[in-house]
Backbone bond lengths (Angstrom), bond angles and torsions (degrees), N, CA, C in turn:
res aa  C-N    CA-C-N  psi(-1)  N-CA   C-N-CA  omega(-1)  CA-C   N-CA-C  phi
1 X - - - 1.452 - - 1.530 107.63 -
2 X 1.307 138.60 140.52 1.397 159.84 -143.34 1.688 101.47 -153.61
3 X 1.399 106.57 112.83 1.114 99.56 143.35 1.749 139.95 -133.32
4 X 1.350 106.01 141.38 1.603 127.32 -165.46 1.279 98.46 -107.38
5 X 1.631 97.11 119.88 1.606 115.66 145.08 1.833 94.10 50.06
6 X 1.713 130.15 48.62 1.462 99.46 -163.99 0.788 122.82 91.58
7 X 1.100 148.87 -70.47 1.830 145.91 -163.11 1.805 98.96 -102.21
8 X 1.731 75.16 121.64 1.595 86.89 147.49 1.248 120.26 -88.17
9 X 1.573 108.40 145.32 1.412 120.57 164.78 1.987 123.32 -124.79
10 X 1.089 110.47 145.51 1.396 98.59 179.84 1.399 108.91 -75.75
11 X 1.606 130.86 -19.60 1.109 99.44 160.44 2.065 114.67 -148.36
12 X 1.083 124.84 -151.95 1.495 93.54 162.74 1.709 101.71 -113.82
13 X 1.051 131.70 74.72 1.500 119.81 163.78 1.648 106.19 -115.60
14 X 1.527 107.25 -2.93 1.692 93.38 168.83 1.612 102.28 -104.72
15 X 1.373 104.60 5.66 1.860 103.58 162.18 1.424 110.94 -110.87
16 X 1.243 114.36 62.04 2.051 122.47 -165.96 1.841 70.07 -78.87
17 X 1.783 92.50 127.52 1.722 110.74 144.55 1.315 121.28 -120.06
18 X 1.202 135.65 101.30 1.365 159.59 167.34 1.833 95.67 -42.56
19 X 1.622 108.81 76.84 1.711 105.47 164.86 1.765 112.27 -44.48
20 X 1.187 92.61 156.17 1.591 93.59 179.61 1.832 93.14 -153.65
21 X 1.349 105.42 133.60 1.364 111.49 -152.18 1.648 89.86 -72.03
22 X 1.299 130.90 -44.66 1.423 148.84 154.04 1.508 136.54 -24.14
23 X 1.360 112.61 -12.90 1.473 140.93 -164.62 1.516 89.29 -80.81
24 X 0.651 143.45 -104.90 1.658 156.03 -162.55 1.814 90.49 -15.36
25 X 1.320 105.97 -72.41 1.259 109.90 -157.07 1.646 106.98 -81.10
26 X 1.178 125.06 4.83 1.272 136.53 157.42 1.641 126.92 -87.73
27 X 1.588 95.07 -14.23 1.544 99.52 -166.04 1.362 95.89 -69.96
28 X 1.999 114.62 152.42 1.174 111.03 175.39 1.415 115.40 -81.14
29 X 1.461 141.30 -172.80 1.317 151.00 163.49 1.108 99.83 -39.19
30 X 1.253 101.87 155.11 2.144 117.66 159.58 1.198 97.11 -51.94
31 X 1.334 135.07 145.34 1.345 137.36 154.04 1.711 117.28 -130.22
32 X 1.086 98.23 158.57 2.056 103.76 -170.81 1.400 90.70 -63.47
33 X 1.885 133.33 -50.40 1.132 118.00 -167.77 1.516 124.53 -59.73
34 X 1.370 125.59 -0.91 1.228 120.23 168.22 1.756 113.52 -128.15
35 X 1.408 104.43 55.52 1.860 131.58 165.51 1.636 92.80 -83.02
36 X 1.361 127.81 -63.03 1.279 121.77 -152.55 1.371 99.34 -71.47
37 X 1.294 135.55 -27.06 1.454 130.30 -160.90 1.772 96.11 -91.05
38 X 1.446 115.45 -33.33 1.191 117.75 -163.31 2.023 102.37 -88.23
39 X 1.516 121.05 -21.30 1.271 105.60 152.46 1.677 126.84 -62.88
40 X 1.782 98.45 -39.57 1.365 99.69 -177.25 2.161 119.34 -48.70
41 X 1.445 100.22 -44.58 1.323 107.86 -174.94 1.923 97.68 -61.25
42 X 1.584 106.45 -44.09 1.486 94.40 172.53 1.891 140.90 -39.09
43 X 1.218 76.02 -44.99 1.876 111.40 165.73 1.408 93.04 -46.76
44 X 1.361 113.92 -75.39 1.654 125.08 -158.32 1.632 99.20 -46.96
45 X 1.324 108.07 -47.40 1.571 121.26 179.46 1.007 122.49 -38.51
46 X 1.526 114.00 -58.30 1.593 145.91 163.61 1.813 114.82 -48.00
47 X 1.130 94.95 -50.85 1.824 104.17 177.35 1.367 105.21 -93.59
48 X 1.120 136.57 36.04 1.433 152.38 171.32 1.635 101.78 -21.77
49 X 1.140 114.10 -72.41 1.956 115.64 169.83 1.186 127.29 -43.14
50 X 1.221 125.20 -23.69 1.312 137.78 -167.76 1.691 106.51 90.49
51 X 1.034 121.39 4.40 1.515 126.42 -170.82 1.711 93.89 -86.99
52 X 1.550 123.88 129.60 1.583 127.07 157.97 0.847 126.74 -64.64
53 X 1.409 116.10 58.41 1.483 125.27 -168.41 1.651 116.37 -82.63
54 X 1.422 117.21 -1.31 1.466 117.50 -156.62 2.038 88.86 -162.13
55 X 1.039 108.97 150.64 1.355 120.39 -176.80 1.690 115.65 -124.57
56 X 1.376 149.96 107.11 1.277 145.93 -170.80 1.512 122.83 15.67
57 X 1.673 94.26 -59.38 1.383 121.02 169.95 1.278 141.29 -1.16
58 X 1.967 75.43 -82.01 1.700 107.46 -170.25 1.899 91.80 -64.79
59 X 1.031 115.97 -79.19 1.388 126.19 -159.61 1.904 89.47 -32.17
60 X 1.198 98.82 -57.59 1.978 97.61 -159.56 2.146 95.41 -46.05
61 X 1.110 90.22 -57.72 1.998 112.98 179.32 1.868 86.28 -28.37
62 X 1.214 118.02 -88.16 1.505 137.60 -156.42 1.929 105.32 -52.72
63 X 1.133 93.86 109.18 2.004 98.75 -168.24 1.571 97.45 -60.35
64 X 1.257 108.30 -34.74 2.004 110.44 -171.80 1.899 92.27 -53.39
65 X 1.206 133.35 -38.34 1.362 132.70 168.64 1.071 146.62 -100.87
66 X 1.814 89.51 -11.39 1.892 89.96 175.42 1.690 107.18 -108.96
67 X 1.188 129.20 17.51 1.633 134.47 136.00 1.408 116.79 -59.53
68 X 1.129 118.60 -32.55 1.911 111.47 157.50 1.644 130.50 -62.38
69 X 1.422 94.88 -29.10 1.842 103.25 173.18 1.534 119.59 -112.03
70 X 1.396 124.65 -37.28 1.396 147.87 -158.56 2.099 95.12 -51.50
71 X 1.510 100.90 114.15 1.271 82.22 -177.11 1.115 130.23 89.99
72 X 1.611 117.23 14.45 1.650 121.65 179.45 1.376 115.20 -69.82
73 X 1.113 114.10 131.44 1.644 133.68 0.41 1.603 108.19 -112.28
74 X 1.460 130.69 151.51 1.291 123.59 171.73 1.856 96.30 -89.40
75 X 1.402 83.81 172.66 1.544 91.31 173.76 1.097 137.50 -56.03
76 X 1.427 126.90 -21.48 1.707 146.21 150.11 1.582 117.00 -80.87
77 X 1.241 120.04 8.08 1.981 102.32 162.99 1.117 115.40 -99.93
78 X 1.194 87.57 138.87 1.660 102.28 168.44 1.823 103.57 -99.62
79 X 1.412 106.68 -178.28 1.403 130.29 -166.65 1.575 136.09 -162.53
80 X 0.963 152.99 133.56 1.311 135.17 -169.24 1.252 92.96 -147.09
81 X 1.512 123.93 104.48 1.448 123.98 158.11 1.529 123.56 -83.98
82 X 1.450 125.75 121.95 1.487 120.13 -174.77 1.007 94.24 -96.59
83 X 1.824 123.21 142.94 1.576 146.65 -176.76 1.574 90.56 -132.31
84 X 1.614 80.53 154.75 1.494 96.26 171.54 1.473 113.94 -89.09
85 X 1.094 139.38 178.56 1.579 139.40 169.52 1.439 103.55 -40.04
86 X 1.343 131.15 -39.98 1.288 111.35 -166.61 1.286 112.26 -108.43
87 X 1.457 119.22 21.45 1.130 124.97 166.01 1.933 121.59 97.44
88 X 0.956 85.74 22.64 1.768 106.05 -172.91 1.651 110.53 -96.23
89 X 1.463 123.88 108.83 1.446 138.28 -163.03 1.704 81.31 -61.18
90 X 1.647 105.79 151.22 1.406 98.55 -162.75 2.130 84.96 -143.21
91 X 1.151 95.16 -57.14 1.777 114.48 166.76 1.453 141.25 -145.77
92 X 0.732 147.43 -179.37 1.444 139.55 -158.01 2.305 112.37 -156.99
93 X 1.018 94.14 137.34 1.624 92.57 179.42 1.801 77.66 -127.90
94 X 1.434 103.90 153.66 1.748 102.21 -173.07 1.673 92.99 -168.12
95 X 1.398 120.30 125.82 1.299 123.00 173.16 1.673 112.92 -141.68
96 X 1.758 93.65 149.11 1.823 86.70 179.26 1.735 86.41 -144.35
97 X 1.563 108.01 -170.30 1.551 114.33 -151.96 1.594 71.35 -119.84
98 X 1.573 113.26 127.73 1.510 112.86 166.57 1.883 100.07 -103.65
99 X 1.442 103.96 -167.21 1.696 97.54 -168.75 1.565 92.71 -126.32
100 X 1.155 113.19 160.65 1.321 128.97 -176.91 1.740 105.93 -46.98
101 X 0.891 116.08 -32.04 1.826 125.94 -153.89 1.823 83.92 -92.99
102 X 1.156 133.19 -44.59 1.425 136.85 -171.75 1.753 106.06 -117.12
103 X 1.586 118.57 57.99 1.281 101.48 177.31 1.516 129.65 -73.44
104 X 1.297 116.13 159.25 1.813 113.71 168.41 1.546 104.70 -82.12
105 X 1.654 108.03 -175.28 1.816 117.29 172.92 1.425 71.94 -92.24
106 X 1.968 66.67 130.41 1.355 105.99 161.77 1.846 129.87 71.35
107 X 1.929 87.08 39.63 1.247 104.83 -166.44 1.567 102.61 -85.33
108 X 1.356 103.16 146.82 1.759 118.75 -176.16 1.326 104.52 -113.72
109 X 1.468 123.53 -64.25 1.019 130.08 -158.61 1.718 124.66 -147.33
110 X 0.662 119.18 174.24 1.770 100.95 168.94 1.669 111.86 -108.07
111 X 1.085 124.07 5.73 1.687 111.41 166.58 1.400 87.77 -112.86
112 X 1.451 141.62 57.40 1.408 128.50 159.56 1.402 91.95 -146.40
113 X 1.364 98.52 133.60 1.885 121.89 173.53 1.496 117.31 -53.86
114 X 1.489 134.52 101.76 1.089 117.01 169.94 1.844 122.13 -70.67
């Protein structure tokens, strides 16, 4: 069982992603229009079991998690939304540089993306 963006699936062949060695360096900028999709995957993060243990909310409420979204995007995030062929947000990889005074897990430094 797999779950995307929300939906479970039993498997991923109705989420076929066609890699393209080009994707990375094609992807566009972070943009504000994909904040709401990129809390939602946070959620997913948060409900790790599949259990609804946590609602958009809480995570945005809690600063230890809403310094990863608050403000999408600053001028240093990047983002990678995966779509399916027909264009359906499917997952997300998303990083920004937090500061020593507000670190993320697994903070190093402040010019490195948590």
């Amino acid at each position: 069982m797999y779950l995307l963006a929300g939906t479970r699936v039993a498997d991923l062949s109705s989420a076929r992603i066609a890699p393209d060695p080009k994707a990375f360096a094609a992807s566009p900028p972070a943009a504000a229009r994909d904040a709401d999709f990129l809390w939602c995957i946070l959620l997913e993060a948060y409900n790790w079991n599949g259990e609804e243990r946590f609602t958009v909310e809480q995570p945005a409420a809690e600063p230890r998690a809403a310094h990863y979204l608050v403000g999408w995007p600053r001028r240093d995030d990047f983002e990678f939304i995966a779509e399916t062929s027909a264009g359906e947000p499917i997952g997300a990889a998303w990083a920004r540089c937090l500061s020593e005074s507000e670190p993320g897990y697994g903070f190093v430094a402040p010019q490195l993306p948590s």
